[in-house]
C-alpha positions in Angstrom: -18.1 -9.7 4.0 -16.2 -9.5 7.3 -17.3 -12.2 9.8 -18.9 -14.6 7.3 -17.9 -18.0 6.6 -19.1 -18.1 3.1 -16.7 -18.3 0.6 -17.1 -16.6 -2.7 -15.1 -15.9 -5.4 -14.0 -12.8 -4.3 -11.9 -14.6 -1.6 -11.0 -17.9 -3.1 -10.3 -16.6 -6.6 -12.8 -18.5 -8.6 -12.6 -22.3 -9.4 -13.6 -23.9 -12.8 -17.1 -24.4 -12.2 -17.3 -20.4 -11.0 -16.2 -19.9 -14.4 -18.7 -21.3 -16.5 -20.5 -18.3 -14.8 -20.1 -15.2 -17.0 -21.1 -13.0 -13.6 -18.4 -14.8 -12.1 -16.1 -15.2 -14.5 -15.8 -11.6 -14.8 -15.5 -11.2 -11.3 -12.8 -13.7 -11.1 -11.0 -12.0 -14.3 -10.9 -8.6 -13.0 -10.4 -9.2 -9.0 -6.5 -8.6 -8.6 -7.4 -5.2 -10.5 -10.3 -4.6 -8.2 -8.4 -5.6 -5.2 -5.4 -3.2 -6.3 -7.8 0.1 -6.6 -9.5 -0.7 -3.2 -6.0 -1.4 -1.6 -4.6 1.7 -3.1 -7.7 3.8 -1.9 -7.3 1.7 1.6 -4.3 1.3 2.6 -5.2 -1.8 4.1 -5.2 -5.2 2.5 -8.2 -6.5 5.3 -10.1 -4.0 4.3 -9.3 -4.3 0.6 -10.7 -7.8 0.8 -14.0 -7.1 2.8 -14.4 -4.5 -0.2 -13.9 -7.1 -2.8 -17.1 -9.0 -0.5 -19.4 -6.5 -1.0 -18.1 -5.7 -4.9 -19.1 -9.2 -5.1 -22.5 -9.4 -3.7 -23.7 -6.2 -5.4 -22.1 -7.7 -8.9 -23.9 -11.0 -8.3 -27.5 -8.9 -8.4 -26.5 -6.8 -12.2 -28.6 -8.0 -15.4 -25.1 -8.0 -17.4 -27.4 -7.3 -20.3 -27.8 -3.6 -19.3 -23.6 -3.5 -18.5 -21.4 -2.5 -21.7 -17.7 -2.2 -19.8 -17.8 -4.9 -16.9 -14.5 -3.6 -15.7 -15.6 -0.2 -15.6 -19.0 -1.1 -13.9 -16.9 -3.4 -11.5 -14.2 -0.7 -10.4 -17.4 2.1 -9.8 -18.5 -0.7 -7.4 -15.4 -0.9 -6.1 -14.9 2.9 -5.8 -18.2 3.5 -4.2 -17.5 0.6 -1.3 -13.8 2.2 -0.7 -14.9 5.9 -0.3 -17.3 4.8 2.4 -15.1 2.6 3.8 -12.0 5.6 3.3 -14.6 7.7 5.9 -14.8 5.3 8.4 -11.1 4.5 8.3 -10.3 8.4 8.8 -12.4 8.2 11.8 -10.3 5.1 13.5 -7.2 6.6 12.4 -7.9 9.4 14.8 -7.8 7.5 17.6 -5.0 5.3 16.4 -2.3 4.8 19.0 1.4 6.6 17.5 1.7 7.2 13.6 -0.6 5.1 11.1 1.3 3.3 8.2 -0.3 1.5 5.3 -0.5 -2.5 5.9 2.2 -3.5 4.0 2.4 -6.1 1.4 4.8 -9.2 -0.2 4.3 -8.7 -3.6 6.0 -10.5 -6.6 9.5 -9.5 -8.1 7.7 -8.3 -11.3 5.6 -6.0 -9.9 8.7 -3.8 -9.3 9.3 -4.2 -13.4 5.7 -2.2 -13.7 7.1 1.1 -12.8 4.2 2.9 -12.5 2.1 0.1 -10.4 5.1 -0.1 -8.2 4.8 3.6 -7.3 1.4 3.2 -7.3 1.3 0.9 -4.3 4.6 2.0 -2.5 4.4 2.7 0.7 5.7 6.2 0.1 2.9 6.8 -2.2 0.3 5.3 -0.2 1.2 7.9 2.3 1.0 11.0 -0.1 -2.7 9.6 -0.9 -3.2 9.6 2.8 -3.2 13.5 2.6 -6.0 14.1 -0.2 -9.4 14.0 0.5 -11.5 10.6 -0.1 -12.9 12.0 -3.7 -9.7 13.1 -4.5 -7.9 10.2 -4.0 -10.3 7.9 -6.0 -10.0 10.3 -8.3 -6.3 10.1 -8.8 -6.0 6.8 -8.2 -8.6 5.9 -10.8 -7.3 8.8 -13.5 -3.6 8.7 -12.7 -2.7 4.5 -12.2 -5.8 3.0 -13.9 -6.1 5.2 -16.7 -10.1 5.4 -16.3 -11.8 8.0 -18.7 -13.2 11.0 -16.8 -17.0 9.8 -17.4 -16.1 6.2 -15.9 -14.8 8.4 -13.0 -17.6 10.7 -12.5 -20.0 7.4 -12.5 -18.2 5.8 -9.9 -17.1 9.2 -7.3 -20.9 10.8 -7.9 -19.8 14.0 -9.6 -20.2 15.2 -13.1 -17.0 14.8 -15.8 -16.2 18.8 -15.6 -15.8 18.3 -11.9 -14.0 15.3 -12.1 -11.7 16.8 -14.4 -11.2 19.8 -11.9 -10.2 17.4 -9.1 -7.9 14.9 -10.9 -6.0 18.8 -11.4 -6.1 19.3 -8.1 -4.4 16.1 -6.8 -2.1 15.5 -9.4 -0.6 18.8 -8.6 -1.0 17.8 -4.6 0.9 14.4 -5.2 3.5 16.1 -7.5 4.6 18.3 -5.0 4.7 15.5 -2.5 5.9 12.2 -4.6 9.9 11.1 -4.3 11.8 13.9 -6.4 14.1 11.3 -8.4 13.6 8.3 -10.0 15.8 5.6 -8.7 16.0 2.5 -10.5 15.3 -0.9 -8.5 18.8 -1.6 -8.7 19.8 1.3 -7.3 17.2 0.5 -4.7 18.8 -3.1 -3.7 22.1 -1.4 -3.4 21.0 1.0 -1.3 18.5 -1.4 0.6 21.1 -3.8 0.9 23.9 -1.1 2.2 21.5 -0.3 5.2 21.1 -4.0 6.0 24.4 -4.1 6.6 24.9 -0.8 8.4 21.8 -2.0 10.3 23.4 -5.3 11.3 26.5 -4.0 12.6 25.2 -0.7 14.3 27.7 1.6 12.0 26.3 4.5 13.0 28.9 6.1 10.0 27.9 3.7 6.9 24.0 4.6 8.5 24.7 8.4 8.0 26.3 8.3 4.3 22.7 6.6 3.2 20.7 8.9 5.3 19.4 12.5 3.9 19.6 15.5 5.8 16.1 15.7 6.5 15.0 12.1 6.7 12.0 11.3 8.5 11.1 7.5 10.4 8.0 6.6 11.3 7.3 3.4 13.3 3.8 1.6 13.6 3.2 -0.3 16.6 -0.5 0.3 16.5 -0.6 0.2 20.4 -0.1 -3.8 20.3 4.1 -3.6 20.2 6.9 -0.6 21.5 7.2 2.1 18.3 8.2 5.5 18.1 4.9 7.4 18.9 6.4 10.2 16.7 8.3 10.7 13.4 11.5 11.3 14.3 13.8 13.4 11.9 16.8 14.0 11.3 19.9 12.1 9.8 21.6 12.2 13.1 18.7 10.7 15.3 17.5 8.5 13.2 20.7 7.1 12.5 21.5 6.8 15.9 18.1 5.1 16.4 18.4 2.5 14.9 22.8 2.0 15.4 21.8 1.1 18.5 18.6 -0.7 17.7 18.9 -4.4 16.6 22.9 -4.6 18.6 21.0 -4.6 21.5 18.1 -6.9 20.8 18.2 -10.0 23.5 17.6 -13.0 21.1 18.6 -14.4 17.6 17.6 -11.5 14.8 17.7 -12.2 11.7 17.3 -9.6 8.7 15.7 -10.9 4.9 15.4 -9.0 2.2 12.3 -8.8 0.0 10.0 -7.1 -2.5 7.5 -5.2 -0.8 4.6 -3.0 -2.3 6.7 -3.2 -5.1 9.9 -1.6 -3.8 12.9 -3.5 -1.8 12.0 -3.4 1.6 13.8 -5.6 5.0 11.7 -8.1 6.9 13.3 -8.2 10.7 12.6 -11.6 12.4 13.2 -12.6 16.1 14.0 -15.8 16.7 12.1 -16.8 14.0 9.0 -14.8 14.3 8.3 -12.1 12.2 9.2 -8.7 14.2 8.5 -6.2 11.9 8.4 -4.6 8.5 11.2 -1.7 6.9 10.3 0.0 3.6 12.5 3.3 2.7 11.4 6.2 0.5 14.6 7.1 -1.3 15.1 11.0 -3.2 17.8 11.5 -5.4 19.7 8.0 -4.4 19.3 9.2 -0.4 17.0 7.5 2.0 14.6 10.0 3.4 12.1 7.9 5.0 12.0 5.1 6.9 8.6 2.7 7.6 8.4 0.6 10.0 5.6 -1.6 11.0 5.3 -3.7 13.7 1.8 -4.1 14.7 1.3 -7.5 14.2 -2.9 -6.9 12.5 -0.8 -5.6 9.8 2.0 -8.2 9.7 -0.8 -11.0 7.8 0.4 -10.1 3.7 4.2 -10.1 4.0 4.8 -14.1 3.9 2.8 -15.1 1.1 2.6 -12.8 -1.9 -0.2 -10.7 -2.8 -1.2 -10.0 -6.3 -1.8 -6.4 -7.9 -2.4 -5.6 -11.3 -3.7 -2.3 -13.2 
């Protein structure tokens, strides 16, 4: 858990002596899943891991006589730590300082060839989670992007299968309405991404606009710590005019990187040399219409070394 200078296999991954373990070695087997549910319920990859702790210790206690699906039994673990976590989160987020965005991560280039994990762990999807309640968000993300069977769900969430069944209705049909209306392939995603780096780098207010939707919307995440919009700003004409006169006018050497993040191209923005912040676009119909970007440095810790999800 947080604060404890153990180290188990849910933070160092499991060596070869874990592994002639069987309670490990299923640990160790099924972690990048476990730490992709948690993440995806989370939002927040520190969180995520102090998750995968107490998954851990709570595994490390089962008679895996009495357990006929391990990965089942590990994600309602898993489930069960999130949702109480997921409350506690909902209370800091009230008090959070500007708009919150999900701590974003460097993941590898064939996450993005997963199609559904990709949109899974976008940060545009993380955000449509971020507006269902905590049982309907396991439940989707359990149903919908790891394919559980309703009575594995109802185990893990507390409620019986009907119900369960009832709820994943509910959110699928929340998320639908929400979720990006086209699908854009990651090419078309690296064309774009890379157009706006470009526009970005030069301050073309004009190239900035043609990429822009009508109604896109920006949201910045300073958490308090660094200068961010403290609220979304929307509109192709302020936004775009945001950020033509944004990194022009920066004092000091900027430099701008492309990169897969949470699956998706996203920009890292670096002043001189340090890592400034974080951009990840939502894109509709081949138009950008929203804008991430993170800046507070707590959230900054998963975007230089690569973080691996799985379903």
């Amino acid at each position: 858990m947080a604060g404890t200078s153990q180290t188990t296999p849910a933070d160092r991954g499991g060596s070869q002596d874990d592994r002639s373990d069987p309670a490990t070695e299923a640990f160790v087997a099924h972690r990048n899943l476990l730490f992709t549910v948690a993440y995806e319920m989370l939002g927040s990859a520190a969180d995520a891991e102090d998750i995968l702790q107490e998954t851990w210790l709570r595994w490390a206690g089962v008679d895996l006589d009495t357990v006929r699906n391990q990965r089942a039994y590990l994600v309602r673990i898993t489930t069960r730590q999130a949702l109480v976590r997921l409350r506690t989160l909902s209370r800091r987020k009230e008090s959070y300082v500007g708009p919150w965005l999900p701590e974003p991560l460097l993941t590898a280039p064939d996450v993005a060839e997963d199609v559904e994990l990709a949109d899974s762990v976008s940060m545009a999807m993380l955000l449509v989670l971020e507006t269902l309640a905590p049982t309907e968000r396991a439940v989707f993300v359990l149903r919908e992007v790891f394919a559980l069977e309703y009575g594995e769900i109802a185990d893990a969430v507390g409620k019986s299968p009907d119900a369960v069944r009832q709820i994943a209705h509910r959110a699928r049909a929340h998320v639908a309405a929400r979720r990006p209306r086209g699908v854009v392939s990651p090419a078309e995603s690296r064309d774009a991404l890379e157009a706006f780096q470009r526009a970005l780098e030069t301050g073309d207010l004009q190239s900035l606009l043609d990429l822009l939707a009508p109604d896109v919307v920006l949201l910045g995440d300073g958490g308090g710590v660094k200068q961010a919009v403290l609220r979304p700003i929307v509109g192709a004409d302020k936004v775009g005019r945001l950020l033509a006169a944004g990194l022009p006018r920066i004092d000091g050497e900027v430099s701008v990187e492309p990169v897969q993040m949470n699956g998706c191209p996203a920009l890292i923005v670096r002043l001189d040399g340090e890592i400034d912040d974080v951009v990840a676009v939502r894109m509709d119909d081949g138009m950008i219409t929203g804008l991430y970007i993170v800046r507070n440095p707590e959230k900054l810790s998963r975007v230089e070394r690569e973080t691996a999800v799985s379903r």
